[in-house]
N, C-alpha and C positions, 0 to 999 in steps of 0.2 A: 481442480474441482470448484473452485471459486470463483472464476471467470465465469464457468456454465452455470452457477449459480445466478448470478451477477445477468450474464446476459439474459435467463429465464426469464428475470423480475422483469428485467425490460421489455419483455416482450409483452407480459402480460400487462405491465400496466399501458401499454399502446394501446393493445387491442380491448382492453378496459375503458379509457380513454376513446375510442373511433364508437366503440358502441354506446356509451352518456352523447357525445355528438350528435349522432346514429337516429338517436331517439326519435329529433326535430323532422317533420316530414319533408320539411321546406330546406333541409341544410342537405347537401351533398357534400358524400368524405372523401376525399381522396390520399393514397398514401405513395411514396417515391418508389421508383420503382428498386432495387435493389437493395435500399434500407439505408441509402448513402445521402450526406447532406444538410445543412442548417436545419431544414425542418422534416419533422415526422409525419405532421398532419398538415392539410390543405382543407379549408373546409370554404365552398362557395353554398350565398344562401341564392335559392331560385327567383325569391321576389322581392329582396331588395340587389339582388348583383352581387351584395356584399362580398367581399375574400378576405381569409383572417388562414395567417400560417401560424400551426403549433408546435412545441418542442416538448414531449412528452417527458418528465422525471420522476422517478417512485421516492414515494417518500420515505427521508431515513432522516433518524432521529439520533442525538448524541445518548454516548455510552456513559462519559465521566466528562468531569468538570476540567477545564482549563488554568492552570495555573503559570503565571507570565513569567520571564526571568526577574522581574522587579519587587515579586512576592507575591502581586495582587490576585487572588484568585475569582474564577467568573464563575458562581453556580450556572451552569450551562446544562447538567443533565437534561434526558427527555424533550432539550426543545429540538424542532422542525432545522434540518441543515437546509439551507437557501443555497440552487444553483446559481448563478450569475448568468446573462446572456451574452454569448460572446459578441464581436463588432460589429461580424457580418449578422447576426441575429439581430441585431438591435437598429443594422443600417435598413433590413428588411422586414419591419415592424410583426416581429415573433412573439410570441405570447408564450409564455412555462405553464405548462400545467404540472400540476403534485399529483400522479393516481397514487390511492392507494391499493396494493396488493392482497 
């Protein structure tokens, strides 16, 4: 149940995500075909040429604080968890977006 969970969010916050893009009349969105792949989103703008690839992540927040084997503890509650992009993300200038769901 939690995988279906899990993949829901993602979907919606993609298609959350393509539609704030969406907006611009000048941007064109395109997405991969099968759902496979570094990026989620391709967005080309019409009057500058521009290309810009995205990696869509929902946002999820910490449950409880972090406490180290050394003692120190990190008040962490509530803040924002940070993806990282992976190599090939980062060798092909991908951008993270956070929707929220």
């Amino acid at each position: 149940m939690a995988r279906r969970k899990t993949a829901v969010a993602g979907l919606t916050s993609e298609l959350t995500a393509q539609l704030n893009l969406a907006k611009d009349p000048n941007i064109l969105v395109f997405t991969p075909l099968g759902g496979l792949g570094p990026v989620d989103i391709v967005t080309l703008n019409m009057t500058t040429g521009e290309y810009n690839a995205y990696d869509v992540k929902s946002k999820n927040y910490r449950k409880s604080d972090y406490k180290a084997k050394d003692g120190y503890e990190r008040k962490r509650t509530g803040s924002l968890i940070l993806r990282p992009r992976t190599k090939e993300q980062k060798r092909l200038k991908v951008k993270i977006i956070y929707a929220t769901i």
